[in-house]
C-alpha positions as CSV (number, residue, x, y, z in Angstrom):
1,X,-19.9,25.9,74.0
2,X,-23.4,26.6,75.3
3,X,-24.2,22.2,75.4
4,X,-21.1,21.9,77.6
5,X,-22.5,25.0,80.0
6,X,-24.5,22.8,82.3
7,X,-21.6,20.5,82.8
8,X,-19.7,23.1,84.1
9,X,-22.5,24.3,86.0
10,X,-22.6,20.9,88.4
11,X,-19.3,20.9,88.7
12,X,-19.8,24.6,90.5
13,X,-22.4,23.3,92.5
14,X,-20.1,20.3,93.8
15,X,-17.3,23.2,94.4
16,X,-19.9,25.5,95.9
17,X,-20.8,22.7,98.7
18,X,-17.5,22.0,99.3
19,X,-15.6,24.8,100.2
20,X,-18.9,26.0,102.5
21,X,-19.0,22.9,104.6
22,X,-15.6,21.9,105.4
23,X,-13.1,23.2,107.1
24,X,-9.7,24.5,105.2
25,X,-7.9,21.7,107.1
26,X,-4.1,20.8,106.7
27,X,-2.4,23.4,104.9
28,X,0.2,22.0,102.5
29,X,3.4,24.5,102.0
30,X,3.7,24.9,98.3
31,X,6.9,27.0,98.6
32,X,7.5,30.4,100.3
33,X,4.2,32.0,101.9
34,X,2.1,30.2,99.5
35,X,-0.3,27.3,100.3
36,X,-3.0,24.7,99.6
37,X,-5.6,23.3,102.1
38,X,-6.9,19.9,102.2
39,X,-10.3,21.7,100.7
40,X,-8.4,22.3,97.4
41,X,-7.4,19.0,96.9
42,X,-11.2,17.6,97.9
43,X,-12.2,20.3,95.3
44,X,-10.1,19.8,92.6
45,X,-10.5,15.1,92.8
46,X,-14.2,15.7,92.6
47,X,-14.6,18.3,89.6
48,X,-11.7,16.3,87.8
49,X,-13.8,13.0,88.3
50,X,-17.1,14.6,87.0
51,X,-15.8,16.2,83.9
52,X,-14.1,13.1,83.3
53,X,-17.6,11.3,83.7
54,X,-19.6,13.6,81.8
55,X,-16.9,14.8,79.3
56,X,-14.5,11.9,78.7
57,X,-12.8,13.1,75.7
58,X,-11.7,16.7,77.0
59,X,-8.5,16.8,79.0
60,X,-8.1,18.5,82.9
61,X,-5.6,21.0,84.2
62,X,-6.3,21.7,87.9
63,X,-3.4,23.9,90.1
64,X,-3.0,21.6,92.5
65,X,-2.3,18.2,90.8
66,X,-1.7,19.2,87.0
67,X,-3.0,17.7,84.1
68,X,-4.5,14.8,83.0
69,X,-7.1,13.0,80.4
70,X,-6.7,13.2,76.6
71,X,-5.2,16.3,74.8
72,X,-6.3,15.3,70.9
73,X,-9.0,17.4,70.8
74,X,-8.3,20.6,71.7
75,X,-10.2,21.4,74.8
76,X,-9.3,21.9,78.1
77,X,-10.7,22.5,81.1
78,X,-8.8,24.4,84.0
79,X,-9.9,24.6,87.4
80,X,-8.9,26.6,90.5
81,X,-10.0,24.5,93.2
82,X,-10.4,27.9,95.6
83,X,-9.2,30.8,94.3
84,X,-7.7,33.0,97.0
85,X,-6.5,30.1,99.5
86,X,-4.9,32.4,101.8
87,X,-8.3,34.2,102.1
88,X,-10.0,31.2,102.9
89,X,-7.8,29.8,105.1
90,X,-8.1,33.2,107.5
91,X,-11.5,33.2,107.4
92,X,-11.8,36.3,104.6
93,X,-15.0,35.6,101.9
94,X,-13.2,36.9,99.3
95,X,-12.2,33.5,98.0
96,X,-14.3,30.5,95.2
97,X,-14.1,28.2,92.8
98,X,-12.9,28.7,89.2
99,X,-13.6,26.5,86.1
100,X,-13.0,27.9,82.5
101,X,-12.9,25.8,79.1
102,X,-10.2,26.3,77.0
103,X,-10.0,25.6,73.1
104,X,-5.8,25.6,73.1
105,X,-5.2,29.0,74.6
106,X,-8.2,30.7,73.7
107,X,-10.8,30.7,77.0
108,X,-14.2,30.2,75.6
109,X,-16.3,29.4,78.3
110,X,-16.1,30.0,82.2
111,X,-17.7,29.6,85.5
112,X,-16.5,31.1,88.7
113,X,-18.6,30.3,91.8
114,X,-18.1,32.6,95.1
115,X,-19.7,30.3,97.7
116,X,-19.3,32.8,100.7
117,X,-20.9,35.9,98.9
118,X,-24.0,33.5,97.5
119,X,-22.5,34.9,93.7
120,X,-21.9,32.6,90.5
121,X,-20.8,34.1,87.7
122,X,-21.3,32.3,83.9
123,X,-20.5,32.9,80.1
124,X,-20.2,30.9,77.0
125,X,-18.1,32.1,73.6
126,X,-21.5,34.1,72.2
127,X,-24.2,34.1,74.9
128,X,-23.3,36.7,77.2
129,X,-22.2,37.0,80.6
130,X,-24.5,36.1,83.7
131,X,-24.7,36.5,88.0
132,X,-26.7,33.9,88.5
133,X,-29.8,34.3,85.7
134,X,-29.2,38.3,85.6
135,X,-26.9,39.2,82.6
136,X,-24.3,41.2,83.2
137,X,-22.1,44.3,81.2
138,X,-18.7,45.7,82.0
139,X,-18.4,49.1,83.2
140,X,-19.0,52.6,81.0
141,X,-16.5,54.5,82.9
142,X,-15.2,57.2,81.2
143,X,-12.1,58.6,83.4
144,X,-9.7,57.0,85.3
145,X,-10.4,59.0,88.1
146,X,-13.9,57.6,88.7
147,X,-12.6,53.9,88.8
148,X,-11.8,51.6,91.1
149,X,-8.9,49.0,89.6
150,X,-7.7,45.7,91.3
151,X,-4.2,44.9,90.8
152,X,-3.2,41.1,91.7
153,X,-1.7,40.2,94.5
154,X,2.3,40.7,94.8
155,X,4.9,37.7,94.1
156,X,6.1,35.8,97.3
157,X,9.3,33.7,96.7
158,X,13.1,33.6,97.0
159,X,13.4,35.3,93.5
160,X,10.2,37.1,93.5
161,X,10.3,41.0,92.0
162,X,7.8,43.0,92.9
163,X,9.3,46.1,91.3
164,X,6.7,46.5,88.3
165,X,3.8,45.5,90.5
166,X,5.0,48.7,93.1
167,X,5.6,51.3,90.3
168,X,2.0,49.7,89.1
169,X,0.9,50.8,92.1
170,X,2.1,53.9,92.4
171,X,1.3,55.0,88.8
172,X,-2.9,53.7,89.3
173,X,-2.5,55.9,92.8
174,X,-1.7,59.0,91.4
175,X,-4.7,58.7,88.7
176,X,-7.4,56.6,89.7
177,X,-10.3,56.5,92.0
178,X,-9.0,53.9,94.5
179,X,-6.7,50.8,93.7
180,X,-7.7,47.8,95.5
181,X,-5.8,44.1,96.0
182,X,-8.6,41.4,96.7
183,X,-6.8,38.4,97.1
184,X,-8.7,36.7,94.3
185,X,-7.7,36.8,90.8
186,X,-11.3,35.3,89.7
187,X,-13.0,37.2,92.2
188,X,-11.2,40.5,90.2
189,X,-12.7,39.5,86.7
190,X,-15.6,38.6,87.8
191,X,-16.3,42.2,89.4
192,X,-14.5,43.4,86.5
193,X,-17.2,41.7,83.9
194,X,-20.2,43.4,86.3
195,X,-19.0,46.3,86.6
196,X,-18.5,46.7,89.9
197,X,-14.5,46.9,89.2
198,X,-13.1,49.4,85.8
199,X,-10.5,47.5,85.5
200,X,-8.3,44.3,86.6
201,X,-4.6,44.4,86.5
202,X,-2.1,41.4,86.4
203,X,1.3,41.6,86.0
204,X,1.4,37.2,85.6
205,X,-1.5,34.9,83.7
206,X,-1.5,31.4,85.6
207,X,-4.1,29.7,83.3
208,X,-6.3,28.1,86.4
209,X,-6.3,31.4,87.7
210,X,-7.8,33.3,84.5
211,X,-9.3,31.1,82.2
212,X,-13.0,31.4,83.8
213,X,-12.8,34.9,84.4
214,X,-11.3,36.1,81.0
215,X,-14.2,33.7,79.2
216,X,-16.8,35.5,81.7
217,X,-15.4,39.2,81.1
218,X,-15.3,39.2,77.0
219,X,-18.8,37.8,77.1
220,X,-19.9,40.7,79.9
221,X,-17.8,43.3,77.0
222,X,-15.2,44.3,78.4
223,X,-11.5,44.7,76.4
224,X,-8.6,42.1,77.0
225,X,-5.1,42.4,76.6
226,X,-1.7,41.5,78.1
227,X,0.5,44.7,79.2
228,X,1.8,45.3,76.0
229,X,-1.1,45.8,74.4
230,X,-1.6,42.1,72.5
231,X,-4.7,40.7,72.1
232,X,-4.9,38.1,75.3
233,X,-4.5,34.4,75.6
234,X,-3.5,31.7,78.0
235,X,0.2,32.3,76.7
236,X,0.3,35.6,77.4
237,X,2.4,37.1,80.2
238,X,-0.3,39.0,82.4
239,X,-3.9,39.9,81.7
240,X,-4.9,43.7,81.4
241,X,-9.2,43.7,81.7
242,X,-10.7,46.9,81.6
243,X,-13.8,48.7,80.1
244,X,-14.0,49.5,77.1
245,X,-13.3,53.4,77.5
246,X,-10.4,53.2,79.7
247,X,-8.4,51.0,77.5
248,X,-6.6,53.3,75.7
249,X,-5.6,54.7,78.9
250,X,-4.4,51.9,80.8
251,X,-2.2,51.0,78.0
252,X,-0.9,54.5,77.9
253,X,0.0,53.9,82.1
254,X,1.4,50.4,81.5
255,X,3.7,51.6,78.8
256,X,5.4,53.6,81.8
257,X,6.8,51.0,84.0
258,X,9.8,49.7,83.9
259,X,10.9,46.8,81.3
260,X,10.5,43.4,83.1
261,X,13.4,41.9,85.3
Protein backbone atom coordinates (compact mmCIF):
# COMPACT_ATOMS: atom_id res chain seq x y z
CA UNK A 1 0.00 0.00 0.00
CA UNK A 2 2.91 2.29 0.83
CA UNK A 3 4.02 2.28 -3.51
CA UNK A 4 0.44 3.54 -4.15
CA UNK A 5 0.83 6.36 -1.12
CA UNK A 6 2.31 9.02 -3.46
CA UNK A 7 -0.44 8.60 -5.91
CA UNK A 8 -2.83 9.45 -3.61
CA UNK A 9 -0.73 12.16 -2.38
CA UNK A 10 -1.00 14.21 -5.87
CA UNK A 11 -4.23 13.58 -6.18
CA UNK A 12 -4.56 15.67 -2.61
CA UNK A 13 -2.58 18.20 -3.90
CA UNK A 14 -4.85 18.62 -7.07
CA UNK A 15 -7.98 18.61 -4.42
CA UNK A 16 -6.12 20.93 -2.13
CA UNK A 17 -5.73 23.68 -5.11
CA UNK A 18 -9.07 23.26 -6.04
CA UNK A 19 -11.30 23.74 -3.39
CA UNK A 20 -8.89 26.95 -2.16
CA UNK A 21 -9.12 28.89 -5.46
CA UNK A 22 -12.56 28.57 -6.71
CA UNK A 23 -15.56 29.56 -5.67
CA UNK A 24 -18.30 26.88 -4.47
CA UNK A 25 -20.43 28.05 -7.55
CA UNK A 26 -23.84 26.48 -8.64
CA UNK A 27 -25.12 24.45 -5.98
CA UNK A 28 -26.89 21.37 -7.38
CA UNK A 29 -29.97 20.16 -5.03
CA UNK A 30 -29.34 16.50 -4.32
CA UNK A 31 -32.60 15.97 -2.51
CA UNK A 32 -33.92 17.69 0.77
CA UNK A 33 -31.40 20.27 2.41
CA UNK A 34 -28.48 18.40 0.91
CA UNK A 35 -26.22 19.74 -1.84
CA UNK A 36 -23.26 19.63 -4.26
CA UNK A 37 -21.35 22.71 -5.64
CA UNK A 38 -19.77 22.91 -8.96
CA UNK A 39 -16.31 22.59 -6.92
CA UNK A 40 -17.24 18.93 -6.17
CA UNK A 41 -17.79 17.97 -9.40
CA UNK A 42 -14.35 19.85 -10.64
CA UNK A 43 -12.81 17.83 -7.68
CA UNK A 44 -14.09 14.67 -8.13
CA UNK A 45 -13.36 14.67 -12.83
CA UNK A 46 -9.85 15.57 -11.95
CA UNK A 47 -8.84 12.94 -9.09
CA UNK A 48 -10.90 10.33 -11.09
CA UNK A 49 -8.76 11.16 -14.27
CA UNK A 50 -5.44 10.94 -12.42
CA UNK A 51 -5.92 7.69 -10.65
CA UNK A 52 -7.14 6.43 -13.84
CA UNK A 53 -3.73 7.77 -15.41
CA UNK A 54 -1.51 6.60 -12.88
CA UNK A 55 -3.51 3.51 -11.56
CA UNK A 56 -5.40 2.10 -14.54
CA UNK A 57 -6.24 -1.18 -13.22
CA UNK A 58 -7.99 0.00 -9.88
CA UNK A 59 -11.62 1.00 -10.12
CA UNK A 60 -13.19 4.73 -8.78
CA UNK A 61 -16.12 5.43 -6.56
CA UNK A 62 -16.61 9.20 -6.13
CA UNK A 63 -20.11 10.64 -4.20
CA UNK A 64 -21.04 12.68 -6.76
CA UNK A 65 -20.93 10.57 -10.05
CA UNK A 66 -20.50 6.86 -8.81
CA UNK A 67 -18.36 4.35 -9.93
CA UNK A 68 -16.40 3.58 -12.65
CA UNK A 69 -13.06 1.70 -14.04
CA UNK A 70 -12.33 -2.04 -13.58
CA UNK A 71 -13.51 -4.01 -10.47
CA UNK A 72 -11.28 -7.48 -11.04
CA UNK A 73 -8.94 -6.64 -8.79
CA UNK A 74 -10.09 -5.80 -5.73
CA UNK A 75 -9.20 -2.27 -5.12
CA UNK A 76 -10.99 0.69 -4.87
CA UNK A 77 -10.59 4.01 -4.47
CA UNK A 78 -13.26 6.31 -2.94
CA UNK A 79 -13.25 9.88 -2.94
CA UNK A 80 -15.24 12.70 -1.26
CA UNK A 81 -14.70 15.49 -3.45
CA UNK A 82 -15.27 18.12 -0.28
CA UNK A 83 -16.35 16.71 2.66
CA UNK A 84 -18.66 18.97 4.50
CA UNK A 85 -20.28 20.85 1.32
CA UNK A 86 -22.60 22.73 3.34
CA UNK A 87 -19.62 24.11 5.33
CA UNK A 88 -17.92 25.14 2.36
CA UNK A 89 -20.53 26.56 0.65
CA UNK A 90 -21.18 29.14 3.94
CA UNK A 91 -17.92 29.99 4.09
CA UNK A 92 -17.15 27.61 7.43
CA UNK A 93 -13.24 25.91 7.11
CA UNK A 94 -14.39 23.00 8.56
CA UNK A 95 -14.71 21.21 5.22
CA UNK A 96 -11.69 18.94 2.53
CA UNK A 97 -10.96 16.50 0.44
CA UNK A 98 -11.15 12.68 1.18
CA UNK A 99 -9.45 9.80 -0.72
CA UNK A 100 -9.12 6.31 0.89
CA UNK A 101 -8.16 2.90 -0.87
CA UNK A 102 -10.20 0.14 -0.43
CA UNK A 103 -9.26 -3.68 -0.75
CA UNK A 104 -13.26 -4.89 -1.00
CA UNK A 105 -14.52 -3.40 2.16
CA UNK A 106 -11.52 -3.27 4.15
CA UNK A 107 -9.97 0.56 4.00
CA UNK A 108 -6.30 0.20 3.83
CA UNK A 109 -4.98 3.30 2.99
CA UNK A 110 -6.33 7.02 3.25
CA UNK A 111 -5.61 10.57 2.65
CA UNK A 112 -7.81 13.43 3.83
CA UNK A 113 -6.63 16.94 2.94
CA UNK A 114 -8.16 20.06 4.92
CA UNK A 115 -7.17 22.91 2.52
CA UNK A 116 -8.62 25.73 4.71
CA UNK A 117 -6.77 24.70 8.01
CA UNK A 118 -3.22 24.14 6.00
CA UNK A 119 -3.78 20.07 7.60
CA UNK A 120 -3.25 16.72 5.48
CA UNK A 121 -3.61 13.83 7.21
CA UNK A 122 -1.99 10.19 5.72
CA UNK A 123 -1.72 6.45 6.56
CA UNK A 124 -1.03 3.27 4.75
CA UNK A 125 -2.16 -0.53 6.14
CA UNK A 126 1.31 -0.76 8.47
CA UNK A 127 3.16 2.51 8.37
CA UNK A 128 1.47 4.66 10.76
CA UNK A 129 -0.60 7.59 10.74
CA UNK A 130 0.83 11.13 9.72
CA UNK A 131 -0.22 15.32 9.72
CA UNK A 132 1.80 16.27 7.21
CA UNK A 133 5.55 14.48 8.05
CA UNK A 134 4.65 14.46 12.06
CA UNK A 135 3.21 10.98 13.00
CA UNK A 136 0.37 10.95 14.84
CA UNK A 137 -1.42 8.65 17.93
CA UNK A 138 -5.03 8.48 18.99
CA UNK A 139 -5.93 9.77 22.33
CA UNK A 140 -5.05 8.03 25.96
CA UNK A 141 -8.12 9.26 27.53
CA UNK A 142 -9.02 7.42 30.36
CA UNK A 143 -12.78 8.75 31.33
CA UNK A 144 -15.43 9.81 29.49
CA UNK A 145 -15.72 12.77 31.26
CA UNK A 146 -12.46 14.20 29.99
CA UNK A 147 -13.38 13.73 26.30
CA UNK A 148 -14.60 15.58 23.73
CA UNK A 149 -16.74 13.19 21.14
CA UNK A 150 -18.11 14.24 17.61
CA UNK A 151 -21.25 12.79 16.69
CA UNK A 152 -22.20 13.14 12.69
CA UNK A 153 -24.31 15.27 11.49
CA UNK A 154 -28.30 14.50 11.73
CA UNK A 155 -30.29 12.96 8.65
CA UNK A 156 -32.18 15.50 6.45
CA UNK A 157 -34.94 13.94 4.18
CA UNK A 158 -38.59 13.14 3.84
CA UNK A 159 -38.05 9.77 5.75
CA UNK A 160 -35.20 10.84 7.82
CA UNK A 161 -35.12 9.54 11.78
CA UNK A 162 -33.16 11.23 13.87
CA UNK A 163 -34.43 9.52 17.01
CA UNK A 164 -31.15 7.40 17.79
CA UNK A 165 -28.91 10.27 16.74
CA UNK A 166 -31.07 12.62 19.62
CA UNK A 167 -31.00 9.95 22.45
CA UNK A 168 -27.10 9.67 21.15
CA UNK A 169 -26.96 12.96 22.06
CA UNK A 170 -28.47 13.02 25.12
CA UNK A 171 -26.82 9.94 26.55
CA UNK A 172 -22.85 11.49 25.47
CA UNK A 173 -24.30 14.82 27.28
CA UNK A 174 -25.01 13.48 30.44
CA UNK A 175 -21.38 11.73 30.60
CA UNK A 176 -18.89 13.30 28.51
CA UNK A 177 -16.70 16.31 28.48
CA UNK A 178 -18.43 18.19 25.63
CA UNK A 179 -20.22 16.62 22.42
CA UNK A 180 -19.50 18.44 19.34
CA UNK A 181 -21.17 18.18 15.56
CA UNK A 182 -18.36 19.42 12.96
CA UNK A 183 -19.95 19.13 9.84
CA UNK A 184 -17.24 16.95 8.45
CA UNK A 185 -17.23 13.30 8.79
CA UNK A 186 -13.35 13.18 7.59
CA UNK A 187 -12.62 16.09 9.41
CA UNK A 188 -14.05 13.87 12.75
CA UNK A 189 -11.59 10.89 12.11
CA UNK A 190 -9.02 12.70 11.26
CA UNK A 191 -9.12 14.67 14.78
CA UNK A 192 -10.09 11.47 16.11
CA UNK A 193 -6.64 9.63 14.76
CA UNK A 194 -4.61 12.92 16.50
CA UNK A 195 -6.00 13.01 19.27
CA UNK A 196 -7.50 16.05 19.38
CA UNK A 197 -11.11 14.30 19.34
CA UNK A 198 -11.69 10.79 22.07
CA UNK A 199 -13.99 9.61 20.08
CA UNK A 200 -16.09 9.87 16.60
CA UNK A 201 -19.63 8.74 16.53
CA UNK A 202 -21.76 7.80 13.43
CA UNK A 203 -24.94 6.43 13.38
CA UNK A 204 -24.62 5.75 9.08
CA UNK A 205 -21.05 4.61 7.10
CA UNK A 206 -21.29 6.18 3.48
CA UNK A 207 -18.08 4.60 2.14
CA UNK A 208 -16.68 8.11 0.36
CA UNK A 209 -17.29 9.63 3.62
CA UNK A 210 -15.17 7.00 5.82
CA UNK A 211 -12.83 5.11 3.88
CA UNK A 212 -9.79 7.74 4.32
CA UNK A 213 -10.42 8.52 7.72
CA UNK A 214 -11.08 4.84 9.15
CA UNK A 215 -7.53 3.80 7.01
CA UNK A 216 -5.95 7.08 8.80
CA UNK A 217 -7.45 6.32 12.43
CA UNK A 218 -6.37 2.36 12.72
CA UNK A 219 -2.87 3.36 11.62
CA UNK A 220 -2.87 6.50 14.30
CA UNK A 221 -4.25 3.33 16.96
CA UNK A 222 -7.23 4.01 17.73
CA UNK A 223 -10.29 1.06 18.05
CA UNK A 224 -12.98 0.59 15.28
CA UNK A 225 -16.23 -0.76 15.34
CA UNK A 226 -19.90 -0.33 14.17
CA UNK A 227 -22.53 0.30 17.09
CA UNK A 228 -22.90 -3.07 17.87
CA UNK A 229 -19.71 -3.75 18.63
CA UNK A 230 -18.45 -5.69 15.17
CA UNK A 231 -15.28 -5.23 13.96
CA UNK A 232 -15.69 -2.26 11.14
CA UNK A 233 -15.95 -2.35 7.39
CA UNK A 234 -17.27 -0.51 4.50
CA UNK A 235 -20.53 -2.69 4.96
CA UNK A 236 -21.09 -1.88 8.23
CA UNK A 237 -24.03 0.24 9.36
CA UNK A 238 -22.21 3.28 11.24
CA UNK A 239 -18.62 3.71 12.38
CA UNK A 240 -17.86 3.86 16.27
CA UNK A 241 -13.91 5.39 16.52
CA UNK A 242 -12.64 5.90 19.73
CA UNK A 243 -9.45 5.44 21.82
CA UNK A 244 -8.47 2.66 22.94
CA UNK A 245 -9.57 3.09 26.73
CA UNK A 246 -12.91 4.35 26.18
CA UNK A 247 -14.02 1.55 24.08
CA UNK A 248 -15.48 -0.54 26.33
CA UNK A 249 -17.38 2.41 27.41
CA UNK A 250 -18.91 3.70 24.42
CA UNK A 251 -20.13 0.36 23.57
CA UNK A 252 -21.69 0.09 27.06
CA UNK A 253 -23.62 3.75 26.06
CA UNK A 254 -24.52 2.55 22.56
CA UNK A 255 -26.03 -0.59 23.79
CA UNK A 256 -28.68 1.95 25.45
CA UNK A 257 -30.40 3.55 22.57
CA UNK A 258 -33.11 2.54 21.16
CA UNK A 259 -33.28 -0.49 18.34
CA UNK A 260 -33.12 1.14 14.90
CA UNK A 261 -36.34 2.32 13.05
Amino acid sequence: MTSLLPVALEAAALAHDLILTRAPGAVTAKGDRDMASEVDYAVERAVRDHLRERTPAIGFLGEEEGRTGPTGSGLTWIADPVDGTANFVHGIPLCGFSLGLAHHDDPVLGVIDLPFLGARYSAARGAGAYLGDRRIRASTAASPADAIVAIGDYAVGPDADNGRRLALTGLLSARVQRVRMLGSAALDLAWTAEGRLDASLTLTNNPWDMAAGAAIAREAGADLHDANGAPYSLASDSIIVTAPSLTTTFQNLLAELPPSS
